[in-house]
Structures are given as structure tokens and as C-alpha cells.
C-alpha positions in Angstrom: -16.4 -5.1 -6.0 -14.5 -8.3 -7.0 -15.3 -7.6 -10.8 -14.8 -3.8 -10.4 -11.2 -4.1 -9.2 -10.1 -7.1 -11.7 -11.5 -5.1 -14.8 -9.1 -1.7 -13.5 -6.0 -4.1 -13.0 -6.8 -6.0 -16.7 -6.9 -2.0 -18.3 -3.8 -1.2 -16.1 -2.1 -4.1 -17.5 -2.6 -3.6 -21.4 -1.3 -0.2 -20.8 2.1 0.4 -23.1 3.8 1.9 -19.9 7.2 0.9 -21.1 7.9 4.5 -22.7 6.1 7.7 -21.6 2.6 8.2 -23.1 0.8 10.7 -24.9 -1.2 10.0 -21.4 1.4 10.9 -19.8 1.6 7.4 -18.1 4.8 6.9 -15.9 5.3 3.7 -14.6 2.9 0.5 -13.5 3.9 -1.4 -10.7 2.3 -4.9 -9.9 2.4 -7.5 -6.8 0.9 -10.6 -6.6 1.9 -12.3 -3.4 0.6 -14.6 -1.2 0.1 -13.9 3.2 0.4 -16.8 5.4 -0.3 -16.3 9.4 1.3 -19.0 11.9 -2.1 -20.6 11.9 -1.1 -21.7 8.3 -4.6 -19.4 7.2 -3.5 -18.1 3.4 -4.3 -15.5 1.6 -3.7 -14.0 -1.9 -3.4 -10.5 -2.2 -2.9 -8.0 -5.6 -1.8 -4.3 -5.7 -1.1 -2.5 -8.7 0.1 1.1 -8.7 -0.2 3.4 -11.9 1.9 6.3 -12.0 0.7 9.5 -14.3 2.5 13.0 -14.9 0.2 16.0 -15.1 3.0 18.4 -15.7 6.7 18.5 -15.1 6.2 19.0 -11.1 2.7 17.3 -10.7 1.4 13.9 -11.0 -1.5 11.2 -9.6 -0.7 7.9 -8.7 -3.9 4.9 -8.5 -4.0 2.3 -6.2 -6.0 -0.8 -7.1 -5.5 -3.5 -4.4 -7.7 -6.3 -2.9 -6.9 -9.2 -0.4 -9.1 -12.4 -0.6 -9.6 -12.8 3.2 -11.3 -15.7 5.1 -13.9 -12.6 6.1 -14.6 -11.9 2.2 -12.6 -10.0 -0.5 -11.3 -6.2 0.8 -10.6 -4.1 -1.9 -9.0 -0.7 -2.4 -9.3 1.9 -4.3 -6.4 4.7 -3.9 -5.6 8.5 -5.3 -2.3 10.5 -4.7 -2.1 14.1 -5.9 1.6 14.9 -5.5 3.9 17.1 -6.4 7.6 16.9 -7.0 9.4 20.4 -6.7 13.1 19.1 -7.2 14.8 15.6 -7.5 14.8 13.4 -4.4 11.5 15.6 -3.0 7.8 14.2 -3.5 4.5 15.4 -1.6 1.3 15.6 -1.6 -2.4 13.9 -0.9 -4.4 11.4 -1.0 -7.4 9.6 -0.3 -8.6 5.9 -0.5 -11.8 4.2 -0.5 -12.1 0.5 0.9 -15.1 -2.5 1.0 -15.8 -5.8 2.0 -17.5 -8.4 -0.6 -20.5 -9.4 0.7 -20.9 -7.4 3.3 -22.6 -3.7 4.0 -19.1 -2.1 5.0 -17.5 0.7 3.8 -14.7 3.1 4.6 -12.5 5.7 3.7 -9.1 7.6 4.6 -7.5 11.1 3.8 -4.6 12.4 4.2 -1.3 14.1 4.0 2.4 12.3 2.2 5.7 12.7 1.9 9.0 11.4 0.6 12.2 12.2 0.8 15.5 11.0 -0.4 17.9 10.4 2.5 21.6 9.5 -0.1 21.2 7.9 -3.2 20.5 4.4 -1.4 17.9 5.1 1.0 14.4 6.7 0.6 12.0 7.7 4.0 8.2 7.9 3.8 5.9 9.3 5.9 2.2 10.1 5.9 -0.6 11.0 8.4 -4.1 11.1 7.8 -7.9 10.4 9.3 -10.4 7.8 8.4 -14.4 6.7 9.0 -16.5 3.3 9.0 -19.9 3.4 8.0 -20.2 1.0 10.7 -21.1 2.4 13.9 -19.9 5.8 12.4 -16.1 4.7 13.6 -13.3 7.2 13.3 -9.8 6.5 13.3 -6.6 8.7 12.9 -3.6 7.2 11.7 -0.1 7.5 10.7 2.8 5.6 8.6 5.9 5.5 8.1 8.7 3.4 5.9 12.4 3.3 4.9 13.5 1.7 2.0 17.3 1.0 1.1 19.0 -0.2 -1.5 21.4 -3.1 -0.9 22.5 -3.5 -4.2 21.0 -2.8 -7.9 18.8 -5.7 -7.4 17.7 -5.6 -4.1 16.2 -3.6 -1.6 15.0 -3.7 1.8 11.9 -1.4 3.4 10.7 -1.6 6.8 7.4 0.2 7.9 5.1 0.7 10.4 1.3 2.0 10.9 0.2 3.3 13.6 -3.9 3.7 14.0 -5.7 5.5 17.1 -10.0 3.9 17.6 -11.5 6.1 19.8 -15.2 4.8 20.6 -17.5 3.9 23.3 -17.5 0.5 22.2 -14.6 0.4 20.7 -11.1 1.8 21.8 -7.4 0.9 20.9 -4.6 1.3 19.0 -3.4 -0.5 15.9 0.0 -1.5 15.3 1.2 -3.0 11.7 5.3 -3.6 11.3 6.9 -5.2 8.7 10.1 -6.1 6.8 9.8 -6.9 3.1 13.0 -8.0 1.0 12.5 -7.7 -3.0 14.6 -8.7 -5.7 14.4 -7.3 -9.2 15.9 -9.2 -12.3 18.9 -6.9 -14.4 16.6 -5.4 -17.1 13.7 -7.4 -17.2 10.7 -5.9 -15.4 10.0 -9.1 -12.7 10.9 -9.6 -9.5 10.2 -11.2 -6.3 9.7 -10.6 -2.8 9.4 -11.7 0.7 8.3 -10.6 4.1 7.1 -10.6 7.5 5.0 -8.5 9.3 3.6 -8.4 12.7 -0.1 -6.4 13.8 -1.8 -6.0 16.6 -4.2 -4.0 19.1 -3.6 -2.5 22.3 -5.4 -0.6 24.7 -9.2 -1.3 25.9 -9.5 -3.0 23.3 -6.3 -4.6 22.8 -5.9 -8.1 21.0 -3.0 -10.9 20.7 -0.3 -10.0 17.7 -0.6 -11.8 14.5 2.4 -12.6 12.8 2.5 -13.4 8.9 4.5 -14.2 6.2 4.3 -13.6 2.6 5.9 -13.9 -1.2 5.1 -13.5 -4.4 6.4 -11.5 -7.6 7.1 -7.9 -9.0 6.2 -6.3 -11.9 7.5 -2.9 -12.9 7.1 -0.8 -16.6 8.4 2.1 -17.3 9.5 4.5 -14.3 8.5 2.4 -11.7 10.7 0.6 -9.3 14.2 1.4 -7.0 14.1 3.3 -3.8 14.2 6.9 -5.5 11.0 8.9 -4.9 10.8 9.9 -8.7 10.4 6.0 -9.3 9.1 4.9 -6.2 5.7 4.1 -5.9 3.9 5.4 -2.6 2.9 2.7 -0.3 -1.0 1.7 0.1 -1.7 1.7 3.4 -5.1 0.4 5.1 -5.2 0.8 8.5 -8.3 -1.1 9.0 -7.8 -4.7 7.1 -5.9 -5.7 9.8 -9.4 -5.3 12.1 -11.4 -7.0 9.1 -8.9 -9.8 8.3 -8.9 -11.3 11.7 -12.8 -10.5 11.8 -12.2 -7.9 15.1 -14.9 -5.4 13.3 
């Protein structure tokens, strides 16, 4: 898996995404960041987003992400369908495939996505969608949500939340992942930074303390990507299980 997802990120990244393609390739955005919990536990994490036009109103996005975890690598592996029917509108659906490295464990989400401009400073997400374990045969349901807003031309502020439902015999609670990330992006140059904190937790039968971490790392955005408008805004990749597998709870 490891190899698999450093191979996509390494063709992602020698893609000219600085001017539309004959591809029809968008925008790329990168993060590579590092999570900290108040244990002083560290890990690094990488996402990369590729942004594709099919036509004028249709596009894909792909997610490649991983997290190298004290409980093994958990990588990602993401598809959006959208569509984008007039300025400041995008929808659509997706679906997202997710392993642990070195371990038999597997799962996968679908789903249903939305974003909408709110003014010309502020951008609201949304999405709600189902998921299964091969472990145990574990279904969840889940849903997401996120507002980003635009302090100035450089930065921008997003706050989200995920919200998970477990519903098992052995296994019942509900997920809870909040956080607040600040990011900074450089007048025309394609780096940035960024900052946050975020807060997750179960409750219910199953329920389990709230960890609190905080992370950093940098930005990088080609072409399209980047801002808080939905026509440059990546959509967000969203795991509601890695919370479970990080803190080895499944």
C-alpha cells in the first residue's frame, strides 16, 4: 500500500498542472503536515488532491492520502464525480477506499457532496454518506460538514466536523472529529503553510476519552487549486474510521 500511494503522489507531482491540460487537469493541491496528540505521539501525514474537468459542468477529483500511525500506515484512496451547474454551486459523489499496512483491514465509504458559496469570502460543505469494515462486517453511517472563510487574500480559516454512527453488537457509538485549521498561502507562489487543532472522540456504549491534536505543515497548490471558492476549492477527504485505527480502538 505504502509503495502504491507514493508512486500516485510522485505521477501527481510531475504533472504540468500550472495551465489547463490537454487532460483537462485543473489544479493539484498538496499537504504535508505533521499531527502531534498531548501525549507528544507524532505523526506525518500527506494528501494530495488532483482536480480534472470532464466537460464545462463536470469534473473528478482524486484523493491520495496516507497517515503513518503508531498502528501502521492508513492510506486513502478517494473519487468525486461532481458537477458544477453555475459559479459558486458544486455537487456530486464519491467514494473512497481505505487500508492498514500490515494488517488484513480494509474499508470503504460512499456517498453524497455538496458545496456552496455563502458571499465571496465564505464557502460551506456538506456531505453524508455510509461505510463497511471487512472486519466483523462493521457498518457505519456518517456525515461532514465544513466552513471555510477567507480572512484576507492570504489566509483562510475552515472549521469542520464529522459525525459517525457504529451500530454493532459488539461495537456501538458515535464518532465525533472537530477541528480548526488556519492556512496561509504566499502572494503568487504556489506554497503555503498551515496549522490546526482538532479534537475526536466516541460516545455512547462504546464511548472513549477525547483526543486532542495539533498539527503543521505546508501547502502546495498548481493551477486552479486553492481559496475558499468551490470552483477552486478542493473537496475535503474525510475518513471517518482513522480516528478508531489511530488510537488502535478497532
Amino acid at each position: 500500500m505504502r509503495k502504491f500511494i507514493v508512486s500516485i503522489c510522485v505521477a501527481m507531482v510531475a504533472t504540468p498542472v500550472a495551465a489547463q491540460s490537454s487532460l483537462g487537469i485543473q489544479g493539484l493541491d498538496l499537504r504535508f503536515g505533521k499531527m502531534q496528540d498531548e501525549a507528544g505521539t507524532a505523526q506525518a501525514e500527506l494528501q494530495s488532491r488532483l482536480d480534472v474537468a470532464i466537460t464545462e459542468v463536470h469534473g473528478f477529483q482524486g484523493d491520495v492520502a496516507f497517515a503513518d500511525t503508531e498502528n501502521g500506515l492508513i492510506g486513502q484512496l478517494g473519487a468525486h464525480l461532481y458537477m458544477t451547474p453555475r459559479s459558486g454551486q458544486k455537487y456530486g459523489v464519491f467514494a473512497s477506499l481505505s487500508d492498514v499496512d500490515g494488517r488484513t483491514m480494509t474499508w470503504g465509504s460512499i456517498g453524497a457532496e455538496g458545496m456552496l458559496a455563502l458571499s465571496e469570502t465564505t464557502t460551506m460543505e456538506a456531505r453524508a454518506g455510509m461505510g463497511i469494515l471487512d472486519v466483523d462486517s462493521l457498518d457505519y453511517i456518517f456525515g461532514d460538514i465544513a466552513v471555510a472563510y477567507a480572512l484576507s487574500d492570504n489566509i483562510d480559516v475552515e472549521a469542520a466536523a464529522t459525525f459517525a454512527e457504529f451500530d454493532e453488537a459488539a461495537f456501538r457509538a458515535i464518532s465525533y472529529d472537530i477541528s480548526l485549521t488556519v492556512r496561509y498561502s504566499a502572494d503568487g507562489a504556489p506554497w503555503g503553510a498551515f496549522a490546526s487543532v482538532s479534537q475526536s472522540g466516541l460516545s455512547g456504549r462504546g464511548g472513549q476519552p477525547g483526543e486532542t491534536r495539533f498539527g503543521f505543515g505546508v501547502t502546495m497548490s498548481f493551477g486552479q487549486a486553492g481559496g475558499v471558492a468551490p470552483q477552486s476549492r478542493p473537496y475535503r477527504s474525510v475518513d471517518p474510521v482513522a480516528p478508531l485505527v489511530r488510537r488502535d480502538l478497532w
